[in-house]
C-alpha positions in Angstrom: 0.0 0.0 0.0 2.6 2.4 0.8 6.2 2.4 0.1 7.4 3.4 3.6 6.9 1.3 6.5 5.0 2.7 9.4 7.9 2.7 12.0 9.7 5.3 9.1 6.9 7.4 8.7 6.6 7.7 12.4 10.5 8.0 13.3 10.7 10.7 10.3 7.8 12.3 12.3 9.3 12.3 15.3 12.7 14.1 14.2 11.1 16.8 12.4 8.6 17.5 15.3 12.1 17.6 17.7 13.7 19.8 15.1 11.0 22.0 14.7 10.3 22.3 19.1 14.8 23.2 18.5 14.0 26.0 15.9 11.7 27.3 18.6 13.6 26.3 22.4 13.7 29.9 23.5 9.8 30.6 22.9 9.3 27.0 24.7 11.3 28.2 27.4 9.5 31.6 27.7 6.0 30.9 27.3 5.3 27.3 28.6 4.9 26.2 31.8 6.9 23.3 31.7 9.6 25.6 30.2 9.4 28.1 32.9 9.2 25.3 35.9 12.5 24.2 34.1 14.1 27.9 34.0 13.2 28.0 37.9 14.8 24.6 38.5 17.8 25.0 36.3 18.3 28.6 35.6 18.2 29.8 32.3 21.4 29.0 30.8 20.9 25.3 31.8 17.4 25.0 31.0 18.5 25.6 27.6 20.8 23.0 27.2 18.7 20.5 29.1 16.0 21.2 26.3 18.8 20.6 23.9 19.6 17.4 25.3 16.4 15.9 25.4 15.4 17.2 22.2 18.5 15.4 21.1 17.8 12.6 22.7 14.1 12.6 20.7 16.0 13.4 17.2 18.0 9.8 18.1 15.0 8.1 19.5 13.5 9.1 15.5 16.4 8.2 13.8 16.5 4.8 15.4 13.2 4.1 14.9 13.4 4.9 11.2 15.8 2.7 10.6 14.2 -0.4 12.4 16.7 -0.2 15.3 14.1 0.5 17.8 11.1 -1.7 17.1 7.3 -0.7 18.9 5.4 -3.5 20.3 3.3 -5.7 17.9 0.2 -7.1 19.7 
């Protein structure tokens, strides 16, 4: 039916929604809640690379799951 298996489609997903929330970290940081509680936590230089990182760690999360590294759970 389609040329792309799901898991690519959904790992390619996945890295351009965590590239997109990167284009945008100071905004998240500003005007969230979540992003504020972390400023407060971490102060604001740290904040930003703790976003970093776990935006990082989504981008390889994607990438692995693109390439059938990561497999979900089949019922």
């Amino acid at each position: 039916m389609f040329p792309f298996s799901q898991d690519a489609v959904m790992g390619t997903g996945f890295i351009v929604w965590c590239l997109f929330l990167w284009s945008c970290e100071r905004q998240i940081l500003d005007q969230t809640r979540k992003g504020q509680r972390l400023v407060a936590w971490c102060g604001p230089a740290r904040a930003l690379w703790v976003l970093r990182a776990i935006l990082l760690a989504g981008i390889t999360f994607g990438g692995l799951l693109a390439n059938g590294i990561i497999r979900p759970i089949q019922w």
